[in-house]
C-alpha positions in Angstrom: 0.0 0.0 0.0 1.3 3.3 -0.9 1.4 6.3 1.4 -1.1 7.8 -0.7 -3.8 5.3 -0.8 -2.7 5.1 3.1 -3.3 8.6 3.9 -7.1 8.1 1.8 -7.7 5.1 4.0 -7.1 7.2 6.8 -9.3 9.9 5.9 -12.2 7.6 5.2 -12.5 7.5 8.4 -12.2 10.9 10.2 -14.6 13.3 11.1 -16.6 16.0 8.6 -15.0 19.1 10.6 -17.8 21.0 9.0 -20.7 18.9 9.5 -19.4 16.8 12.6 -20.7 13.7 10.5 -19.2 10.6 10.6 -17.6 9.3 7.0 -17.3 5.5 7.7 -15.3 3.4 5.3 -16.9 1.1 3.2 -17.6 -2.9 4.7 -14.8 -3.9 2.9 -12.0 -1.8 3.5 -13.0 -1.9 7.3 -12.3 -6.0 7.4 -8.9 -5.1 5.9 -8.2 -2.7 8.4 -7.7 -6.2 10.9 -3.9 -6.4 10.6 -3.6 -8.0 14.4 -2.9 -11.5 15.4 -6.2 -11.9 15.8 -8.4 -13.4 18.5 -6.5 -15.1 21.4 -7.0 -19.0 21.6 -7.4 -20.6 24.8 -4.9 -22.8 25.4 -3.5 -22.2 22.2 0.0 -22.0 23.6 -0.1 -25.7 24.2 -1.2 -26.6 20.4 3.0 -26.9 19.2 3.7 -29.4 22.1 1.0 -31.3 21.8 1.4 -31.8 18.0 4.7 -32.7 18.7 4.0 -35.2 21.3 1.0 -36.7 19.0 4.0 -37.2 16.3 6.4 -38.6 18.5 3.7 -41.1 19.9 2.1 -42.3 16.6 5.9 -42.6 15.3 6.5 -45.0 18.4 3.1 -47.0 18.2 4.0 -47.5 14.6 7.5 -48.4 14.7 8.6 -45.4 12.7 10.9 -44.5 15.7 13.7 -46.7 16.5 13.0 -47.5 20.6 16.5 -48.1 20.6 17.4 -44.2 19.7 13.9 -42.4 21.0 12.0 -44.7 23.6 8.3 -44.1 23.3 6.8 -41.4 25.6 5.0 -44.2 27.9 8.3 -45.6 28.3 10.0 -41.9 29.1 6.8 -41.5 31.7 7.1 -44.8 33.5 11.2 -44.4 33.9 10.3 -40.8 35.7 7.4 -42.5 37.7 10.0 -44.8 38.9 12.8 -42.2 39.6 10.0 -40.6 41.5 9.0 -43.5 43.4 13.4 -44.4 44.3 13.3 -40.4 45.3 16.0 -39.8 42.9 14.5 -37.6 40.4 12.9 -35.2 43.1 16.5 -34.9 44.9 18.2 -33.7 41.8 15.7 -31.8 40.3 16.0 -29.9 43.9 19.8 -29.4 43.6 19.5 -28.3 40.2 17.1 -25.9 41.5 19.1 -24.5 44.1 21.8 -23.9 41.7 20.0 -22.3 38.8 18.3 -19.7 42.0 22.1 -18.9 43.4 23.1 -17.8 40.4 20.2 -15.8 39.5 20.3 -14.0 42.8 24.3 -13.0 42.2 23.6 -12.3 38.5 20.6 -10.5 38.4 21.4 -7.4 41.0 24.7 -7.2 40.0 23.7 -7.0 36.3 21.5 -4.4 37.5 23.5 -2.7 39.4 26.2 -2.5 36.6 23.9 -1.5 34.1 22.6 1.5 36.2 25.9 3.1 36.9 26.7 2.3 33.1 23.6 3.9 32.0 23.0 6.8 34.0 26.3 8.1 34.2 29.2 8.4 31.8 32.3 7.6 33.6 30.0 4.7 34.5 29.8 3.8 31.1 33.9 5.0 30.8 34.5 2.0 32.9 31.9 -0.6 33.4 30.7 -0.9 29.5 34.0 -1.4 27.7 35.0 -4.3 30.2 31.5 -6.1 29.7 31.6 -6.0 26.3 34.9 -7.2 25.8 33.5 -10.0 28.6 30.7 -10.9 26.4 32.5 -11.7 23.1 34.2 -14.1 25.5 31.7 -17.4 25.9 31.3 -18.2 29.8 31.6 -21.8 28.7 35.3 -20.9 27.4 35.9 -19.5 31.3 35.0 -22.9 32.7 39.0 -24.0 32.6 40.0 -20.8 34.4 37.4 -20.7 36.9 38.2 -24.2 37.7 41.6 -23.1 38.6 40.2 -20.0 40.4 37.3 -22.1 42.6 38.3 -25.6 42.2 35.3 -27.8 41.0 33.2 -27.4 43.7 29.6 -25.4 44.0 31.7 -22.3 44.2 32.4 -22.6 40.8 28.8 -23.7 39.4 27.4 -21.1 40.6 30.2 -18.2 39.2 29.3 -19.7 35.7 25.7 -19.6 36.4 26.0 -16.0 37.9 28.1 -15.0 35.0 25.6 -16.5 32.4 22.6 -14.6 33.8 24.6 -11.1 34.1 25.5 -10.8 30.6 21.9 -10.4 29.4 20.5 -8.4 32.3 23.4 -5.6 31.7 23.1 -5.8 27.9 19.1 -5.2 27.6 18.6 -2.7 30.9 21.7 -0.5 29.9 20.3 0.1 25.8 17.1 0.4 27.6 18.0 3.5 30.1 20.5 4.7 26.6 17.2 4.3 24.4 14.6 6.8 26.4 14.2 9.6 24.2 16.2 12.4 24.6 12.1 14.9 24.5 11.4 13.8 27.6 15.3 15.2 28.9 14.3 18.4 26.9 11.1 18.5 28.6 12.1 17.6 32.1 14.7 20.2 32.0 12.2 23.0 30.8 9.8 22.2 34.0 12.7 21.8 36.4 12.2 18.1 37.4 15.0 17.2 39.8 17.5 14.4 38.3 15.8 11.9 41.0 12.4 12.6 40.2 13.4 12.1 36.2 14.8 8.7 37.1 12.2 7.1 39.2 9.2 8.3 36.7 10.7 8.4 33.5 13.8 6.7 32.7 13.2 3.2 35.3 9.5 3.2 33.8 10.7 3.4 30.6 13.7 1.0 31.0 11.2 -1.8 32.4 10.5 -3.3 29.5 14.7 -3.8 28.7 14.8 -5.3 32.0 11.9 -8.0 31.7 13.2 -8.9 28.2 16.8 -9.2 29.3 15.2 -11.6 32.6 13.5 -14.2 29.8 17.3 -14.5 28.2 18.9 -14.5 31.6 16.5 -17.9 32.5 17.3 -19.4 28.9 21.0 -18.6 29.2 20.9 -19.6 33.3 19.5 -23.2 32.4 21.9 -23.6 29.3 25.1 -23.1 32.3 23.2 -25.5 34.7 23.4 -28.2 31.9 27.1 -27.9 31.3 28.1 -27.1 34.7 26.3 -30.5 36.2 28.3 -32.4 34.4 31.3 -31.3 35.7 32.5 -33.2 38.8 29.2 -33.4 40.0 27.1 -35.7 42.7 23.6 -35.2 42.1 21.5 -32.6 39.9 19.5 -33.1 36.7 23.0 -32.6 34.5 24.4 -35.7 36.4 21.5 -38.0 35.8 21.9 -37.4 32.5 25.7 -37.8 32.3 25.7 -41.1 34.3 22.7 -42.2 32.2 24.7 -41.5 28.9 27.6 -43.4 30.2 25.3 -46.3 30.7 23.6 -46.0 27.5 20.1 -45.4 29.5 18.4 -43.1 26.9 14.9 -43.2 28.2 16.7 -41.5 31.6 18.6 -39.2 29.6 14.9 -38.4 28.2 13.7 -37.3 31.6 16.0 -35.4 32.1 15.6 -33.4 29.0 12.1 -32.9 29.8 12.8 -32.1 33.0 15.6 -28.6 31.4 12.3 -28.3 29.2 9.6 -28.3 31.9 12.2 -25.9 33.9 12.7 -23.6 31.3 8.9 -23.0 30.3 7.4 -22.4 33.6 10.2 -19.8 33.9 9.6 -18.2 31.2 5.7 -18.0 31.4 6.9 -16.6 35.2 8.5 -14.0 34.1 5.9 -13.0 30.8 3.5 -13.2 33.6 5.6 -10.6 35.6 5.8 -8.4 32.3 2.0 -8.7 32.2 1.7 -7.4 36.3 4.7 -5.1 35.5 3.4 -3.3 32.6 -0.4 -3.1 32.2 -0.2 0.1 30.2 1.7 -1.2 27.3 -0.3 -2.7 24.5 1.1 -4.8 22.0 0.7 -6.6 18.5 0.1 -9.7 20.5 -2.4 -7.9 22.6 
């Protein structure tokens, strides 16, 4: 559509300033004004994992799927009723736990934190930025070998990869957020005087939100993606271990579980914090409504 026939579209359907009559547009042209999503679906976010599960079960039942390479999902469920009922799945999904939330509660404030100095103040950004970004072209995973030497291979060191993993997103997504409010509002604040404190609390944080909540879904994703590789390392119990000692005994409907298990982890985290963005921000509307 050109900007032309646009503009015409447009003025279809303002006002007569004249005659203060209505000029609707005609039936036709107001269904193609619809250019959302459409109409919510309940449950609809469940539709792609059912589908998939559907595939992978008929695939099973009719021997499209070697059992030997993807056991059926009745045989995945019965393994993690029985690691249930020996207490072994409910003890590492626990330690996993634990160590995904200690690493989130280093990472998060102090990706924060960093990202506030960095944002709001410019020999912040003089000596904070520089040093993250540089960290961030480094992967955490290629760190592993050096904090090993640093922590030895104990919890301290699981949780410095984890912590590291989460604060790499949080800075990155909250500091262009407080860099991206528009420079009006500093025009406008300045003309009525409002003090620097003020400005921050009601304009820039406000408007930074949104960075922040984004940044928290990749902090989960990258946070469970650390767990993974950090469980296997030297370690006694958590979902990364059952996996690795099911893999070494060539136990793939465990190593299934597992998997399920990161997956299960992962989504309810994720709805968590969309939820949160929903609470957080009630006043912004978007194309997915």
């Amino acid at each position: 559509m050109t900007p032309h026939s646009f503009s015409a579209l447009a003025g279809e359907a303002r006002l007569d300033a004249r005659t203060a009559t209505p000029i609707h547009p005609s039936p036709a042209r107001r269904a193609g004004r619809r250019l959302g999503l459409g109409a919510p679906i309940a449950y609809g976010w469940a539709l792609g994992p059912v589908l998939l599960l559907a595939f992978w079960a008929l695939g099973s039942a009719l021997g499209w799927i070697d059992a030997r390479i993807l056991p059926a999902p009745w045989v995945v469920a019965m393994t993690a009723a029985d690691l249930v009922a020996q207490g072994r799945l409910q003890h590492n999904v626990a330690t996993s736990g634990l160590r995904a939330l200690e690493g989130l509660a280093f990472g998060i404030p102090a990706g924060i934190a960093v990202a506030l100095v960095s944002g709001l103040t410019r020999l912040g950004e003089y000596l904070f930025d520089g040093v993250v970004q540089i960290k961030k072209s480094i992967p955490v995973l290629a760190l592993i070998p050096l904090l090993m030497l640093w922590f030895g291979i104990g919890e301290g060191m699981k949780i410095t990869v984890i912590a590291l993993s989460v604060f790499i997103p949080i800075y990155i997504q909250f500091h262009d957020a407080l860099r991206g409010i528009d420079s009006r509002y500093v025009e406008l604040a300045e003309t009525l005087r409002v003090s620097r404190i003020d400005f921050v609390r009601h304009v820039i944080l406000p408007g930074a939100l949104p960075g922040l909540l984004l940044g928290l879904r990749y902090a989960m994703t990258t946070a469970l993606l650390a767990l993974v590789v950090v469980e296997e390392i030297n370690a006694t119990s958590g979902i990364g271990y059952m996996i690795d000692l099911a893999r070494s005994y060539g136990q793939t409907n465990i190593v299934l579980v597992g998997l399920v298990v990161y997956a299960i982890l992962g989504f309810s985290a994720d709805a968590a914090v969309r939820l949160l963005q929903r609470l957080a921000l009630p006043w912004q509307r978007t194309l997915a409504g």
